[in-house]
N, C-alpha and C positions, 0 to 999 in steps of 0.2 A: 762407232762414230768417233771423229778426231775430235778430241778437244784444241788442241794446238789452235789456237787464232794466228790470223795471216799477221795481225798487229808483232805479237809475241814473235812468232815468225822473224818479222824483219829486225827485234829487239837483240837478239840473240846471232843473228847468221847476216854476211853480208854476202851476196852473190857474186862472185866474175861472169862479169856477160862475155868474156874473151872465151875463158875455160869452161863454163857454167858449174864450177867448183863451189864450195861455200869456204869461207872463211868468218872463225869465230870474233865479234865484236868488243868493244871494253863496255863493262855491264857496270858502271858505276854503283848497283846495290845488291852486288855481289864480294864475296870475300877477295881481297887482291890474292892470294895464292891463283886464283882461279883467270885472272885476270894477266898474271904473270906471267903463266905458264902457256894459256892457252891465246888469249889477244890475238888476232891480227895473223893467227895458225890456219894452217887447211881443218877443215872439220871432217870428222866420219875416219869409220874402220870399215874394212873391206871384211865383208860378208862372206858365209860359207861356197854360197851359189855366185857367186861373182857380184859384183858391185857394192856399193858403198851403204854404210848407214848411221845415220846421225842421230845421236840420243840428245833430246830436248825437254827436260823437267822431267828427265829418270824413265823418257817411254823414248823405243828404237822408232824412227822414222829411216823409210830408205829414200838414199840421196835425191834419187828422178824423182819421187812424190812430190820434195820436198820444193824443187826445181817446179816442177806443173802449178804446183798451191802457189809459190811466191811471187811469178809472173803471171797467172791466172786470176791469183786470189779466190779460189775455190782448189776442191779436191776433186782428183779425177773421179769419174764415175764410172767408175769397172776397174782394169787393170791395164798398165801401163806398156805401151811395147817397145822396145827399142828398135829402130828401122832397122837397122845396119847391124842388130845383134851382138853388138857391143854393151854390154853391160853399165862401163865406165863412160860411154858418151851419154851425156846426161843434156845435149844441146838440146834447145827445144824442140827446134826442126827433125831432131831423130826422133821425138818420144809421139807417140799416136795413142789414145784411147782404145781399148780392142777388147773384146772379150776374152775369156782363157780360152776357146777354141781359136779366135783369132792368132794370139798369143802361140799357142802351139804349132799352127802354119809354120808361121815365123821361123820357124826352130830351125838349127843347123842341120846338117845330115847326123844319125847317129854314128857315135867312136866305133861301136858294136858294129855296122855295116860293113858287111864282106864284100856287095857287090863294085863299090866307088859309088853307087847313086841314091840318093832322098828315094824310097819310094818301091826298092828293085831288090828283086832279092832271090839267090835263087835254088832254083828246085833241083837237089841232086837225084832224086829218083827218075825226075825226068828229063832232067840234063837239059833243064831253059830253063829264062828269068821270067817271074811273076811280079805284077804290078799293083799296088793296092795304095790309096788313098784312104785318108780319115774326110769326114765329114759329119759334122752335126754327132760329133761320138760315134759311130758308126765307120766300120772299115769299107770300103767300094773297092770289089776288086773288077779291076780291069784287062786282064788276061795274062795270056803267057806269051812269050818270043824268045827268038833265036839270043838273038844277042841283047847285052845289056845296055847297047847302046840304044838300039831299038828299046829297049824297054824304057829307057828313062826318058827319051821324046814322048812317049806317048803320057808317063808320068807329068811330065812338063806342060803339055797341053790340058791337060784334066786340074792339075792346082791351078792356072791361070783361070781356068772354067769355075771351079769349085770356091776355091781361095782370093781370087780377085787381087788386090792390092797387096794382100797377106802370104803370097805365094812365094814360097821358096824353094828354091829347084837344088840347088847344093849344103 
């Protein structure tokens, strides 16, 4: 559970509603070094997995939370997702509530895919692409085809089916 209060929250961070960026505030009971250095600066380091994260009384907050809590005034409840799978956009209108299956939808195609498709992959023993989706943790496969263009329509249709909102096709 977060300790961080929404109060403390806005003590410490002011928002851009332009960039949805934080910038650190002057804390008048705090050390001026602190104040000096940091005042009126962008807040947060960029994280191993991409995006940003803001230490607030010695514990890492990531940036988007931080953004959901300050204009919500509550914490999200589950995990965050970035629509556009941009990390760094932290606007509100990108960030949606989603579960980790949601959340994994979402995902880019993998760097590792050989075929160019979310979904497609294919069979050199029998020289066509196979088609499989996740669901509920569980893989669905959906068959084999010629081409992988064919293969990835039919991919396409089944996350729209499967995935809804969540559905990423590239």
């Amino acid at each position: 559970m977060n300790k961080l209060t929404h109060q403390r929250l806005c003590e410490v961070l002011e928002l851009d509603f332009q960039s949805y960026t934080f910038k650190w505030r002057y804390q008048p009971n705090v050390r001026s070094q602190f104040n000096g250095r940091y005042a009126g600066k962008l807040a947060g380091v960029t994280n191993g997995a991409g995006g940003l994260q803001i230490a607030i009384d010695r514990v890492r907050y990531k940036a988007h939370r931080l953004v959901w809590f300050y204009i919500h005034q509550e914490w999200p409840n589950g995990e965050l997702d970035h629509r556009d799978n941009n990390p760094y956009n932290n606007h509100i209108d990108n960030l949606r509530i989603a579960t980790a299956a949601q959340n994994g939808q979402n995902k880019k195609i993998n760097k590792n895919n050989k075929s160019g498709y979310k979904g497609v992959w294919y069979c050199k023993k029998r020289d066509n692409y196979e088609v499989k989706i996740k669901l509920n943790g569980k893989s669905i496969y959906l068959g084999r085809y010629n081409t992988a263009e064919e293969a990835h329509k039919i991919y396409c249709e089944a996350a729209v089916k499967y995935h809804g909102e969540f559905a990423r096709v590239a």
